[in-house]
Backbone as ProteinMPNN parsed JSONL, in Angstrom:
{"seq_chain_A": "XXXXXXXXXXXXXXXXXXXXXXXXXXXXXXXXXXXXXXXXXXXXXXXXXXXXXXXXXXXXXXXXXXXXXXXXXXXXXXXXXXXXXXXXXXXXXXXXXXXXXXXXXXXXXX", "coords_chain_A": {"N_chain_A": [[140.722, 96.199, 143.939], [141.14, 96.961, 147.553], [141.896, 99.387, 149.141], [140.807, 101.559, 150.906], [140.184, 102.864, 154.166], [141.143, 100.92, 156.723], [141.156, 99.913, 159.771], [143.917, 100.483, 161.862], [145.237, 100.54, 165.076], [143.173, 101.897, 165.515], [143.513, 104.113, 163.938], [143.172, 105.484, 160.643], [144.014, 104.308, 157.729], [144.952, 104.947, 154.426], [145.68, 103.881, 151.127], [147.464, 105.811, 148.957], [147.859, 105.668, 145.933], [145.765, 103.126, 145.15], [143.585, 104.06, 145.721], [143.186, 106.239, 144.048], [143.475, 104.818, 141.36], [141.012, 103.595, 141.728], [139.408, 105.097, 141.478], [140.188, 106.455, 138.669], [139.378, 103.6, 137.231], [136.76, 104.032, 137.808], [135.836, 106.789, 136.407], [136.954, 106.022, 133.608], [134.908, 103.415, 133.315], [132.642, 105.078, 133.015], [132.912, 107.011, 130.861], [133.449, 104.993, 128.806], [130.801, 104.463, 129.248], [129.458, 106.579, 128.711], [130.078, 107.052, 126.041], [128.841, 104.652, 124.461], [126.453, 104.715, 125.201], [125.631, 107.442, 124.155], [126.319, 106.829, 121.434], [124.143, 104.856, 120.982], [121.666, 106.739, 121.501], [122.103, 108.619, 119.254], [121.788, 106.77, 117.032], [119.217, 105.593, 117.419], [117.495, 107.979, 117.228], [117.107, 109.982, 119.021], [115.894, 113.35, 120.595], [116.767, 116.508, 121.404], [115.23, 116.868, 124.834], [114.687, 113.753, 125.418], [116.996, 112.446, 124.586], [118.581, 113.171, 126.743], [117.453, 112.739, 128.905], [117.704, 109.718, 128.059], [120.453, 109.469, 128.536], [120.694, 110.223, 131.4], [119.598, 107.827, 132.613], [121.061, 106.189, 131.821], [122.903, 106.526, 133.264], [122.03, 106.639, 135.351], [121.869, 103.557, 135.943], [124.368, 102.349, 135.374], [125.326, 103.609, 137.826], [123.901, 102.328, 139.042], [125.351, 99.742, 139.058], [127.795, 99.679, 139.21], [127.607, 100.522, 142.433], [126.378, 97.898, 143.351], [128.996, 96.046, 142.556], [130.719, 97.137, 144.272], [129.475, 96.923, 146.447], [128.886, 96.34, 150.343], [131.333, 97.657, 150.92], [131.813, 99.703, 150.342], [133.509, 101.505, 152.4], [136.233, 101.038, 151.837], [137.552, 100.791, 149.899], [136.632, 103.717, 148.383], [137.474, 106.645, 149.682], [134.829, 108.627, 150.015], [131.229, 107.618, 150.118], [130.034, 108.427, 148.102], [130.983, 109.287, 145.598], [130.89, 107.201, 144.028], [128.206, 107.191, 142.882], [128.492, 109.732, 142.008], [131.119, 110.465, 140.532], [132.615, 111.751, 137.88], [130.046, 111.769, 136.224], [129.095, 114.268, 134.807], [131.383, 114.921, 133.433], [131.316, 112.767, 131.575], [128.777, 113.638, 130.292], [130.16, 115.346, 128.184], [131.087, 113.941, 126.599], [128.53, 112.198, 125.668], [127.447, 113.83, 124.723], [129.111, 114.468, 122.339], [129.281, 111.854, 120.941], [126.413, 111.381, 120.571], [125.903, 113.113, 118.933], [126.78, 113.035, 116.777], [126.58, 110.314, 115.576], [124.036, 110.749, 115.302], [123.844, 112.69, 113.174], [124.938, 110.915, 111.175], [123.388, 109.299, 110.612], [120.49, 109.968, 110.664], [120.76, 112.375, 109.156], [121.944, 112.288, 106.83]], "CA_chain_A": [[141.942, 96.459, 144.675], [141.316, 97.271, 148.331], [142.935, 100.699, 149.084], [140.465, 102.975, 151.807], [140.101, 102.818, 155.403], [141.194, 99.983, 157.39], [141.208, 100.814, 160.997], [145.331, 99.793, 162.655], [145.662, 100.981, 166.483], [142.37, 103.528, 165.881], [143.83, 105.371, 162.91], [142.658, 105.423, 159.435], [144.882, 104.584, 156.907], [144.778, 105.174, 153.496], [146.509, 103.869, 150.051], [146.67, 106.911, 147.728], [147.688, 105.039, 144.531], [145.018, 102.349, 145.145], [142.738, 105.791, 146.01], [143.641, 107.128, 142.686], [143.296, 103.616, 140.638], [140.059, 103.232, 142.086], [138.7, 106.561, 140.704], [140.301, 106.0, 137.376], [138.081, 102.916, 136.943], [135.258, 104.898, 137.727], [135.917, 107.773, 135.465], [136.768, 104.899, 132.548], [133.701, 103.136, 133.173], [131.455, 106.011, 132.82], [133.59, 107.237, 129.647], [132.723, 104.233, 127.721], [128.858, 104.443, 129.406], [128.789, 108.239, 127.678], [130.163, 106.915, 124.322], [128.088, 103.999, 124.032], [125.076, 105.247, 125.303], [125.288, 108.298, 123.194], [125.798, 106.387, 119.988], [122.795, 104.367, 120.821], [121.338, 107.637, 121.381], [122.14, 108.796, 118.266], [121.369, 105.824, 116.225], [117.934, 106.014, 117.751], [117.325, 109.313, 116.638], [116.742, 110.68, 120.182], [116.554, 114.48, 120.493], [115.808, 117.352, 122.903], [114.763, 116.448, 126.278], [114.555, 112.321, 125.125], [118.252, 112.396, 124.338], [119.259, 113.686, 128.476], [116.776, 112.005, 129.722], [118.678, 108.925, 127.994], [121.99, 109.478, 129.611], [120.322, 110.346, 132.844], [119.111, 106.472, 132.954], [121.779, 105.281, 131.566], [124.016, 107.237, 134.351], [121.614, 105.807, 136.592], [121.522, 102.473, 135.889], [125.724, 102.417, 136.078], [126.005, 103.904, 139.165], [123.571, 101.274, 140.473], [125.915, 98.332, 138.626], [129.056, 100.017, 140.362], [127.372, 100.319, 143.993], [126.531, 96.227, 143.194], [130.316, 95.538, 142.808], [131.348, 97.334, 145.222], [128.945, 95.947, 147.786], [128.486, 97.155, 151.398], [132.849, 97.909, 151.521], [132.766, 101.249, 149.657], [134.841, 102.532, 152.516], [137.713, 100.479, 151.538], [137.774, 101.314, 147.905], [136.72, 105.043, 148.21], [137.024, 107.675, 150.658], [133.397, 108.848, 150.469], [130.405, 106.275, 149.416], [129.143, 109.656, 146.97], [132.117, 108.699, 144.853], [130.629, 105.801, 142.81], [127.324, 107.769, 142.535], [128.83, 111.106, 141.442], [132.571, 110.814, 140.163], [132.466, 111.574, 136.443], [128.626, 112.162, 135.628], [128.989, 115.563, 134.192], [132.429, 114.839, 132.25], [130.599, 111.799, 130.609], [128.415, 114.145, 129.307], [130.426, 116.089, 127.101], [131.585, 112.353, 125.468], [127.439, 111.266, 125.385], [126.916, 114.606, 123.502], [129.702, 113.857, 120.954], [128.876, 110.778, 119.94], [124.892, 111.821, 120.448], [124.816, 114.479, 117.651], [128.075, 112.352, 115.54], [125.927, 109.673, 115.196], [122.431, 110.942, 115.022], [123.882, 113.496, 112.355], [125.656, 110.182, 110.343], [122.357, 108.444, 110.625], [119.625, 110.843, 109.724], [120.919, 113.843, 108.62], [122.6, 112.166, 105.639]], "C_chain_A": [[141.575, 97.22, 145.948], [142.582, 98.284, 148.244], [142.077, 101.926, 150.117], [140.746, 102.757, 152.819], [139.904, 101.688, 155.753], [141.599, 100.715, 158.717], [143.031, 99.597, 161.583], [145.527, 101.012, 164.126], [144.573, 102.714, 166.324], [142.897, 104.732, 164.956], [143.425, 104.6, 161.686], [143.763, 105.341, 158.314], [144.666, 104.047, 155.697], [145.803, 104.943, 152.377], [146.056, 104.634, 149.183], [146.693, 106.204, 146.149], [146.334, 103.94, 144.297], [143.819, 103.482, 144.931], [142.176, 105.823, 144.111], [142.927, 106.184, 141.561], [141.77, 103.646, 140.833], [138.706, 104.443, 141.535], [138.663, 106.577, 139.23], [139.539, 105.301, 137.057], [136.841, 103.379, 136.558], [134.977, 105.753, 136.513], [136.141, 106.54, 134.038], [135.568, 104.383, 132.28], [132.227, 104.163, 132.325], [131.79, 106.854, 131.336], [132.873, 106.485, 128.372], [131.336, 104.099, 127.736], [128.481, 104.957, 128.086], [129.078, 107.536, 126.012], [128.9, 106.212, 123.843], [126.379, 104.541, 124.092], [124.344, 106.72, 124.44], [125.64, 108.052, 122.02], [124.018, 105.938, 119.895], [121.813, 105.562, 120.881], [120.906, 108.438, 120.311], [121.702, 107.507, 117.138], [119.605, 105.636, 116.583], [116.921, 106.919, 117.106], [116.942, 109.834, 117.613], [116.723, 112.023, 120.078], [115.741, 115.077, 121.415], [116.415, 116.408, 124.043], [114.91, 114.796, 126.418], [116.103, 111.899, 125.297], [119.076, 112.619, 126.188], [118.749, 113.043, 128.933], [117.266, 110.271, 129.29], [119.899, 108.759, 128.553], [121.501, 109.769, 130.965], [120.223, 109.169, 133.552], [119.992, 105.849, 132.799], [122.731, 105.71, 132.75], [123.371, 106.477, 135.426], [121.668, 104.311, 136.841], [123.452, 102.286, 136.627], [125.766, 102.613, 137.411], [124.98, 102.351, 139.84], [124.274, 99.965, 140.305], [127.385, 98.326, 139.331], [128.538, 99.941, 142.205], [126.891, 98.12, 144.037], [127.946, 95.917, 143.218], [130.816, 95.546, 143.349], [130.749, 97.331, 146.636], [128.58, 96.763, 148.717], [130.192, 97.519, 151.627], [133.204, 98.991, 150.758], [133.793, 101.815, 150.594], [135.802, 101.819, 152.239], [138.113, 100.489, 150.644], [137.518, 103.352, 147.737], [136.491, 106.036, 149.632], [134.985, 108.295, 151.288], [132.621, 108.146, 149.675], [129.888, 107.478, 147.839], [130.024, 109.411, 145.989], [131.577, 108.086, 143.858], [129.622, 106.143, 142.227], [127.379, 108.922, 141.016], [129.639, 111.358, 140.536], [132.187, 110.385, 138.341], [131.147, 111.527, 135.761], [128.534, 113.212, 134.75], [130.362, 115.739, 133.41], [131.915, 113.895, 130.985], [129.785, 112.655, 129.628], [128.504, 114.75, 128.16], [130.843, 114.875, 126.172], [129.636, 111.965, 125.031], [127.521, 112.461, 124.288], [127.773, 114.643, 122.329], [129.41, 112.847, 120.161], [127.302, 110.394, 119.764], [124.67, 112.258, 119.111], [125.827, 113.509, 116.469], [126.868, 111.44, 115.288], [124.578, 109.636, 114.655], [123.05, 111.628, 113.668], [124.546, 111.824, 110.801], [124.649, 108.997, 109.372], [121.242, 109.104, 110.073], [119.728, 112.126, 109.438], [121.447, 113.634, 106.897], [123.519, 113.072, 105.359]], "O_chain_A": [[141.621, 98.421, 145.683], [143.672, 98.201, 147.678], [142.542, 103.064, 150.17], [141.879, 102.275, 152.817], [138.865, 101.113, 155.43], [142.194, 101.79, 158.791], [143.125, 98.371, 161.618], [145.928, 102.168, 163.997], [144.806, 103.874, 166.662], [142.755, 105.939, 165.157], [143.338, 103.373, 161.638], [144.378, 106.372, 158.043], [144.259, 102.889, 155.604], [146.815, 105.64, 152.445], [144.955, 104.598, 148.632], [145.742, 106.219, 145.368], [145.871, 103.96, 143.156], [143.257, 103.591, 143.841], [141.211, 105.53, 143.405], [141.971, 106.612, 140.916], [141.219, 103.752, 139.738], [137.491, 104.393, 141.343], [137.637, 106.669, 138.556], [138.621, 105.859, 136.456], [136.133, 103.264, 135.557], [134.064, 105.511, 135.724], [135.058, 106.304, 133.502], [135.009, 104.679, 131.225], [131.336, 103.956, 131.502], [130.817, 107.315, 130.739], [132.171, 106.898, 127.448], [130.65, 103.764, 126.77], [127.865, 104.565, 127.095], [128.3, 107.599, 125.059], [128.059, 106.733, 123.11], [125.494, 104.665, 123.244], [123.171, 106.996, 124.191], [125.383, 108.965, 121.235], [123.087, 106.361, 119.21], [120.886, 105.332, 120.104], [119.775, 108.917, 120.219], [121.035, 108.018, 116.238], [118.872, 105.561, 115.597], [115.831, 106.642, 116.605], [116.008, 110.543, 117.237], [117.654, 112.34, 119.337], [114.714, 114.735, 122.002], [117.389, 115.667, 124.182], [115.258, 114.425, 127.539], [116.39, 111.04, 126.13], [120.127, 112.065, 126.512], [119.435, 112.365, 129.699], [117.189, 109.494, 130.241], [120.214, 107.68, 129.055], [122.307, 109.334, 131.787], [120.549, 109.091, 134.736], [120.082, 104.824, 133.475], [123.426, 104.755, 133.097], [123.978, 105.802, 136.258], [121.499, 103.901, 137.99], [123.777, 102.154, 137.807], [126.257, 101.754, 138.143], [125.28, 101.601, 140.769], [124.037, 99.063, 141.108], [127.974, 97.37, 139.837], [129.184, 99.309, 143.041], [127.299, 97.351, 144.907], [128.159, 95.318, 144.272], [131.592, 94.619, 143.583], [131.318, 97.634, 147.684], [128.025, 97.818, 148.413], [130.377, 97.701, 152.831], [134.35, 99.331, 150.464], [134.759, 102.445, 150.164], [136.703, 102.466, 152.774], [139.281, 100.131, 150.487], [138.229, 104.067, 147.031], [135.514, 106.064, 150.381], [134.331, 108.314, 152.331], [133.037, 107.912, 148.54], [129.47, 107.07, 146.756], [129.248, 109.247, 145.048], [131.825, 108.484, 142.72], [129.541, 105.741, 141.066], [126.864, 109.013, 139.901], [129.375, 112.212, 139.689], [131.756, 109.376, 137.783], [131.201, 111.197, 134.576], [127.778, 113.019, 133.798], [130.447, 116.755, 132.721], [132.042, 114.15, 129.788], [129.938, 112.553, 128.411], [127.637, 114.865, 127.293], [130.873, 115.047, 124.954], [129.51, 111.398, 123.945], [127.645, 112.171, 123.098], [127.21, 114.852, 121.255], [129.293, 112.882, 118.936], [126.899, 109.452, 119.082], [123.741, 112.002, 118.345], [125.417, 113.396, 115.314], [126.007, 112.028, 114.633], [124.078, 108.843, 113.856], [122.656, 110.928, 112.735], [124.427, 112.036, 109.594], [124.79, 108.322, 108.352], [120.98, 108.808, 108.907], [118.784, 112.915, 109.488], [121.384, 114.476, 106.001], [124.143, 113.012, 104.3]]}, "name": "protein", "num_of_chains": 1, "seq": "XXXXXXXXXXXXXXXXXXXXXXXXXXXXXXXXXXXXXXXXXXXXXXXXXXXXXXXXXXXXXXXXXXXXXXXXXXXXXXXXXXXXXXXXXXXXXXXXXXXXXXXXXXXXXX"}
């Protein structure tokens, strides 16, 4: 859904609901990353340092499957290109580490 900066008579204008929508996605996306990626995590038996350094890649890999979709026209979908990189990295985490230790603990902790 086009919604950032289109240029009309040299001004910038901006749809906030599209804005908004366009963030949501993001934050969704990266939601279900953290779950999934911190089951597999946990089903693994990852731990420590192995376990972050799992969501780190997996954070990385996303952001580079979102900057693919959204092409060379991030400004027209988000205000700033850091957006698709950044938005929701460090909320994901508290979802990877739930379903990190839920699963690892369901799996070998008995």
């Amino acid at each position: 859904m086009p919604s950032g900066a289109d240029s009309a008579e040299g001004k910038i204008v901006l749809n906030e609901p599209a804005l908004r929508s366009n963030a949501a996605v993001i934050e969704y996306c990266r939601t279900a990353l953290a779950a999934v990626a911190g089951g597999t995590a946990g089903i693994l038996g990852l731990t420590g340092l192995y376990g972050f350094v799992f969501y780190i890649l997996a954070s990385l890999m996303m952001s580079v499957l979102l900057a693919l979709k959204v092409g060379s026209n991030v400004n027209k979908y988000f205000i700033r290109k850091q957006n698709v990189y950044t938005d929701g990295v460090f909320g994901g985490l508290f979802t990877y580490v739930l379903f990190w230790t839920f699963l690892y603990g369901m799996v070998h902790v008995h």
